[in-house]
Structure formats: structure tokens, C-alpha cells
C-alpha positions as YAML, in Angstrom:
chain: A
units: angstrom
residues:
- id: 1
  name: UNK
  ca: [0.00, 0.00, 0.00]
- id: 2
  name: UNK
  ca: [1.28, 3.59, -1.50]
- id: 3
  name: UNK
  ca: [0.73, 6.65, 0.45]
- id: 4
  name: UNK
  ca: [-1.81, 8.77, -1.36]
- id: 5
  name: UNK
  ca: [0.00, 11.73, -3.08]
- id: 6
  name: UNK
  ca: [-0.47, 15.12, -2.35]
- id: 7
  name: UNK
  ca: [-2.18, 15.48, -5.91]
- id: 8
  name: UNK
  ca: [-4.58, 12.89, -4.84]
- id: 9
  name: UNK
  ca: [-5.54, 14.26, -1.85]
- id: 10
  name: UNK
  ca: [-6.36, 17.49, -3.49]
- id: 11
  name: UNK
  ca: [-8.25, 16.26, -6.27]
- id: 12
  name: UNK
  ca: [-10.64, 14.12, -3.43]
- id: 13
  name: UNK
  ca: [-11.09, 17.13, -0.88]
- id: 14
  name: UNK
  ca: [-12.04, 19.08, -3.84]
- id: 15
  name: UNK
  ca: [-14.76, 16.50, -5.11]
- id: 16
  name: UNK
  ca: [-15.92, 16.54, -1.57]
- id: 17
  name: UNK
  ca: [-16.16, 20.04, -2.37]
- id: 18
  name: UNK
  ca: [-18.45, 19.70, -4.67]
- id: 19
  name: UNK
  ca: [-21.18, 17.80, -2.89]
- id: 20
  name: UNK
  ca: [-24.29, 20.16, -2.05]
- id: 21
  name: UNK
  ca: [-25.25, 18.51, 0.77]
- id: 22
  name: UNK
  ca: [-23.56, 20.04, 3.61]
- id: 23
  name: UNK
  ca: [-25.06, 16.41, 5.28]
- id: 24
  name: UNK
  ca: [-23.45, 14.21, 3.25]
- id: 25
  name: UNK
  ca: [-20.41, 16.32, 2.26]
- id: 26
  name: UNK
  ca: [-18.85, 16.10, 6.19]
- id: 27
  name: UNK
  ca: [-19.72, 12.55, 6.04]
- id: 28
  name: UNK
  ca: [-17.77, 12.12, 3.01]
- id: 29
  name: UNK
  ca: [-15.14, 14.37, 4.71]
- id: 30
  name: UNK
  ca: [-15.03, 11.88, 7.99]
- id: 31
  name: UNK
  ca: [-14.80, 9.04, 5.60]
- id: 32
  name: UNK
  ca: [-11.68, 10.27, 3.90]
- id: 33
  name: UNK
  ca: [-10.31, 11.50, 7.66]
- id: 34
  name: UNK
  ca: [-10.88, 8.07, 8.59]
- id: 35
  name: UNK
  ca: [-9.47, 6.24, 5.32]
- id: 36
  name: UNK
  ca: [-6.08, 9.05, 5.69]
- id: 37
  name: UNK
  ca: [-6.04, 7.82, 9.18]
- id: 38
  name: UNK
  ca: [-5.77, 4.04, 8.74]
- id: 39
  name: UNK
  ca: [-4.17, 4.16, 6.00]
- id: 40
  name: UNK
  ca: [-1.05, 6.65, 8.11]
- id: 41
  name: UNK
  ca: [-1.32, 3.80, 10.65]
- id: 42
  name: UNK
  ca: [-1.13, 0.94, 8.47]
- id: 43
  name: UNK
  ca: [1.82, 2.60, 6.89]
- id: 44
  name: UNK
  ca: [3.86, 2.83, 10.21]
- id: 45
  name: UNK
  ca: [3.42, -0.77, 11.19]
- id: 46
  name: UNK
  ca: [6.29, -2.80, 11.79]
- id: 47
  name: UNK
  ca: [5.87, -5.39, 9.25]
- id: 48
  name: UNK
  ca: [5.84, -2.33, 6.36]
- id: 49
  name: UNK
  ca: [8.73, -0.63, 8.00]
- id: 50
  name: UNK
  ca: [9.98, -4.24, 7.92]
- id: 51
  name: UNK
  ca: [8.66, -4.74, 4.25]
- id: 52
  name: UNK
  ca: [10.90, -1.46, 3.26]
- id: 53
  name: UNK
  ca: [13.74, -2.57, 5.47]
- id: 54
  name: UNK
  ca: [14.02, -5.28, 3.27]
- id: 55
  name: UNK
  ca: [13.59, -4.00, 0.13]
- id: 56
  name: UNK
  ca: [16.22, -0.85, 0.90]
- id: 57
  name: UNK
  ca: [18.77, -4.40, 2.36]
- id: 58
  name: UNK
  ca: [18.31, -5.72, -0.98]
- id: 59
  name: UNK
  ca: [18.68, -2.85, -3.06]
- id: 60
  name: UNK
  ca: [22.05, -1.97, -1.31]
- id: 61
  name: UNK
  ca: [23.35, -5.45, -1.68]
- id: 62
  name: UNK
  ca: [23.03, -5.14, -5.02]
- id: 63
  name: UNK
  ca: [24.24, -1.73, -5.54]
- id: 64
  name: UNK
  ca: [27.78, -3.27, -3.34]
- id: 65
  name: UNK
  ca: [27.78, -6.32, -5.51]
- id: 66
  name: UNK
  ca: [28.06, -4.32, -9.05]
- id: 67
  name: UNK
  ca: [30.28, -1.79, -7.72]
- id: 68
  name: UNK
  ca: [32.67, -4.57, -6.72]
- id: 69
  name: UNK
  ca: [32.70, -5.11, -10.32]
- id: 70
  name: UNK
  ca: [33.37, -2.00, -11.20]
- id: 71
  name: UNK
  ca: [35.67, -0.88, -8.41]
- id: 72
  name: UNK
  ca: [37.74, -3.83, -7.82]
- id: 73
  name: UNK
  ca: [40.93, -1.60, -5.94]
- id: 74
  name: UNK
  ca: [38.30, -0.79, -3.16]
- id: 75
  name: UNK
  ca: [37.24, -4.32, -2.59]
- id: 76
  name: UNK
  ca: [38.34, -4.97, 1.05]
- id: 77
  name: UNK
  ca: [36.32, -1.88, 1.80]
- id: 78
  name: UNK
  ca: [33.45, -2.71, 0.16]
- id: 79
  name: UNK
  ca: [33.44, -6.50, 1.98]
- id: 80
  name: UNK
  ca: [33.73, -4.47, 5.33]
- id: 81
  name: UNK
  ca: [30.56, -2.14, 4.00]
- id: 82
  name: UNK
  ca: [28.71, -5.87, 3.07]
- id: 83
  name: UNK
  ca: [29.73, -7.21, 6.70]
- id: 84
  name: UNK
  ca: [28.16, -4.62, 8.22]
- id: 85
  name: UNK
  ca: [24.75, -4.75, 5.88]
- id: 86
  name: UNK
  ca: [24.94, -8.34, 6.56]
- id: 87
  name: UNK
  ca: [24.68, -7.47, 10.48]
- id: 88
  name: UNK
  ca: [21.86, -5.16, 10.17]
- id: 89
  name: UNK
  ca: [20.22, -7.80, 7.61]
- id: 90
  name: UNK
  ca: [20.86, -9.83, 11.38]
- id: 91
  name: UNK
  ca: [19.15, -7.73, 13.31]
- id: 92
  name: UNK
  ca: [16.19, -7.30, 10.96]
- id: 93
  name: UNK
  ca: [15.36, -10.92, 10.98]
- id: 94
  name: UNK
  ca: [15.45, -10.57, 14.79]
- id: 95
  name: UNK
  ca: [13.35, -8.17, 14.70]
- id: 96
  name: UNK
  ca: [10.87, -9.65, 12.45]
- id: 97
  name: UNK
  ca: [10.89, -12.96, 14.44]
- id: 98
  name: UNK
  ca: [9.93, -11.17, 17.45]
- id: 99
  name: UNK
  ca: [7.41, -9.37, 15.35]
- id: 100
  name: UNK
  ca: [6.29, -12.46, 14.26]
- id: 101
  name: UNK
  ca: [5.88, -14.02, 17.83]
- id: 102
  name: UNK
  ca: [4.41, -10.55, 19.00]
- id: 103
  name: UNK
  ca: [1.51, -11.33, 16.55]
- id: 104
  name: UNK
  ca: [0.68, -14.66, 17.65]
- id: 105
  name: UNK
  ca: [0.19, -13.49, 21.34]
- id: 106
  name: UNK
  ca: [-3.33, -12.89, 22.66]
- id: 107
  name: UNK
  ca: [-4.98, -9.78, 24.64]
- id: 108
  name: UNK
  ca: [-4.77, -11.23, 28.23]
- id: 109
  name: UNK
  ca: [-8.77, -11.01, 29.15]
- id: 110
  name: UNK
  ca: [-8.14, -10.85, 32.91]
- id: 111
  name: UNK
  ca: [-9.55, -8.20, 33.74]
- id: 112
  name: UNK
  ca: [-9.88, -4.61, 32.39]
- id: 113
  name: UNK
  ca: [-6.95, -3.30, 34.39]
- id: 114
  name: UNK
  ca: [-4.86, -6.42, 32.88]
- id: 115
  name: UNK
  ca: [-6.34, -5.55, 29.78]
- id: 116
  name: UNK
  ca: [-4.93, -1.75, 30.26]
- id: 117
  name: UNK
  ca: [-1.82, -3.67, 31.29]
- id: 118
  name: UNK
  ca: [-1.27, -5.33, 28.35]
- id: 119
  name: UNK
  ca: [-2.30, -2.55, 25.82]
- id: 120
  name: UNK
  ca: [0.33, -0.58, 27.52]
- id: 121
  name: UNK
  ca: [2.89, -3.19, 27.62]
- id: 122
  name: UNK
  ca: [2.27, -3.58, 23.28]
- id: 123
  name: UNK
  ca: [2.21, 0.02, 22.81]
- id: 124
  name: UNK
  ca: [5.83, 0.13, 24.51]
- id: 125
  name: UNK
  ca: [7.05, -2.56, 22.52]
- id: 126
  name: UNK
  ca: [5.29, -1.34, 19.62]
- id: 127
  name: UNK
  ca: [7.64, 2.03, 19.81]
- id: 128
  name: UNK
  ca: [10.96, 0.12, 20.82]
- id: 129
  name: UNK
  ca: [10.54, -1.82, 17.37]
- id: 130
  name: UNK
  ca: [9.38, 0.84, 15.33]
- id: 131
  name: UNK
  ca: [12.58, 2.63, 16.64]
- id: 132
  name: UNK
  ca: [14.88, -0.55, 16.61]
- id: 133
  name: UNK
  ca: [13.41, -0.87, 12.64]
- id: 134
  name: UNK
  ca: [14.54, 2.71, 11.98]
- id: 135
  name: UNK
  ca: [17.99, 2.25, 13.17]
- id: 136
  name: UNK
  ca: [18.60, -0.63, 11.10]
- id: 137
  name: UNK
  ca: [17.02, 1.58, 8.07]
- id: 138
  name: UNK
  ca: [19.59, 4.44, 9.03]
- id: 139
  name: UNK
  ca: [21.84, 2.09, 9.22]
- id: 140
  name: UNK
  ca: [21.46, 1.21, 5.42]
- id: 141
  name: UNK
  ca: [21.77, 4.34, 4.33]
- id: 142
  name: UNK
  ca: [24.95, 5.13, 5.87]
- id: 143
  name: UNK
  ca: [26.33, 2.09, 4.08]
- id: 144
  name: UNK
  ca: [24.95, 2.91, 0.97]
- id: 145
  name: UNK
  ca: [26.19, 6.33, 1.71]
- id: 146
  name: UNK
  ca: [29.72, 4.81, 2.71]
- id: 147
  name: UNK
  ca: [29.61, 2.96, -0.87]
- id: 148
  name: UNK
  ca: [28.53, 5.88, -2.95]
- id: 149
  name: UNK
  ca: [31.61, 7.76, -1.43]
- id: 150
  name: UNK
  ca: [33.87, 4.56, -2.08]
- id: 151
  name: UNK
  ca: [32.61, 4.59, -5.68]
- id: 152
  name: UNK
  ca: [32.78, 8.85, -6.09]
- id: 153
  name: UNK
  ca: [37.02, 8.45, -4.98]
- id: 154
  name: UNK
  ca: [37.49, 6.23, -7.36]
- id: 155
  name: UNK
  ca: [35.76, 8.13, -10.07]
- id: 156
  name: UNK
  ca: [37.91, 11.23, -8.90]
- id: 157
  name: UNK
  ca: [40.65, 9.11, -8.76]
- id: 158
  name: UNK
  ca: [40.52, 8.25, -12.64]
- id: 159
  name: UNK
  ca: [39.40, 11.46, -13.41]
- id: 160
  name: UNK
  ca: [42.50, 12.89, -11.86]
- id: 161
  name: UNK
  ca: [44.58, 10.37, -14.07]
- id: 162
  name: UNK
  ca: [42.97, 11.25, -17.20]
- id: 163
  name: UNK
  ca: [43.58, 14.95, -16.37]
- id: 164
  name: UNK
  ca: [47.58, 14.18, -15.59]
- id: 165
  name: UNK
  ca: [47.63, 12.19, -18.59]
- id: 166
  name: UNK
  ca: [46.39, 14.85, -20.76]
- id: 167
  name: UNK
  ca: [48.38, 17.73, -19.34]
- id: 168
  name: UNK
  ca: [51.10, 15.32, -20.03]
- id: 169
  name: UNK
  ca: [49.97, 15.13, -23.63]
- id: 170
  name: UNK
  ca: [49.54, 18.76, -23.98]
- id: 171
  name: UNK
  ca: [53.28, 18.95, -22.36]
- id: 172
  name: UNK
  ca: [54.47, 17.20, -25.25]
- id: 173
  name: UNK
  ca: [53.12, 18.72, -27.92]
...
């Protein structure tokens, strides 16, 4: 699921616009308030901040893998770049496991105050994974940071050849 674009959102507050009936117009209006509202919630869950964890994991991996190819001088620091996406790749599946067993767990029906208890206790963990989840996606882009800055020296590093060899040229001539 996509969050809705700024374009969409405009275009549907001003059908809602539209709609004479001032009834069925702020019904409409609650609807879409409700809709934007799950749809903000559904968006920050850990498994879709897991979903994009992985996706930006793989992504990376493959942007180290081809510029190992095409950077082979800088290859013991791109290894130390895919040890440590391989350790955050780690602690995702860590994360998702406990996700996993998180989601399998029942409301305790003890009581009402248990029952506040609980809600509470999921809330907490609730925030200490979507915060452990955003970590490890930080994480990723500092690597792929790291990797684009591996990859930019070497560029400036042939560049800077090319430019000696052609002053050289031009010194000859």
C-alpha cells in the first residue's frame, strides 16, 4: 500500500467540495479523515517498515555487488561495508521474528486493568521496534552512503589520471 499523493488528496477534498449537501459532504469528509487515518497507521506498522527494510537491504546489496565489479581496488572496503549490511540484515530478521511471535500473542482477558496492562505493555514494545526498525534503516543508508563515497574516490581518482595524462599530452606537444 502507497501513500496517497499530495495530488490525490487534493483532487478528493475538492470533489468533496463539490457535494451540495452540507449532510453528506462532512460525512464524506469523515470518511476520507478516517481512510487518511488508517491508511497513516497501516503505513507505520512494523511489518511495512519491515517490508521497506528489506527491500532498501536488498537494493544496497546489489548496488555493493556491481560496484565490486566495477571498483575492484576498493574491494576490502566494500566487503567491510557488506559485513556490516549483513549485520543489520541480522538484526532485521530478529526483529521480524519477534514481530512475528508478538503477533501470535493474545490480549490477556483478565480483567480490564490487565487488559490496560497489556495494551500498555504492546504500545511500549510497539515504539521500541518501530525505533529498533529505523535504526537498522539508518543504518542502510549510511552504508549505501559509505559505498557511494567509495565509488565517487574512485571516479575522482581516474578522473584525476585522465587529467595528468592529458596535461602530459599537452606537455608534449
Amino acid at each position: 500500500m502507497k501513500a496517497p499523493t499530495s495530488e490525490q488528496l487534493t483532487s478528493l477534498l475538492a470533489v468533496i467540495a463539490l457535494i451540495p449537501n452540507h449532510a453528506i459532504r462532512y460525512i464524506a469528509l469523515g470518511l476520507l479523515l478516517a481512510a487518511a487515518t488508517l491508511c497513516k497507521i497501516h503505513l507505520q506498522s512494523p511489518s511495512m517498515q519491515l517490508s521497506r527494510l528489506e527491500v532498501s537491504l536488498n537494493h544496497t546489496e546489489e548496488y555493493i555487488q556491481e560496484t565490486m565489479v566495477e571498483v575492484p581496488r576498493s574491494y576490502s572496503k566494500l566487503t567491510e561495508q557488506m559485513r556490516r549490511l549483513l549485520e543489520v540484515a541480522k538484526t532485521g530478521s530478529h526483529i521480524k521474528c519477534r514481530v512475528l511471535r508478538s503477533e501470535t500473542k493474545a490480549f490477556n482477558w483478565k480483567g480490564l486493568r490487565s487488559l490496560s496492562q497489556d495494551i500498555a505493555e504492546r504500545m511500549t514494545r510497539f515504539r521500541s521496534l518501530c525505533n529498533e526498525i529505523g535504526e537498522c534503516i539508518r543504518c542502510v543508508k549510511d552504508i549505501r552512503t559509505a559505498v557511494e563515497l567509495i565509488l565517487e574516490a574512485e571516479r575522482q581518482r581516474k578522473l584525476a589520471g585522465d587529467l595528468m595524462e592529458t596535461q602530459s599530452t599537452f606537455a608534449i606537444i
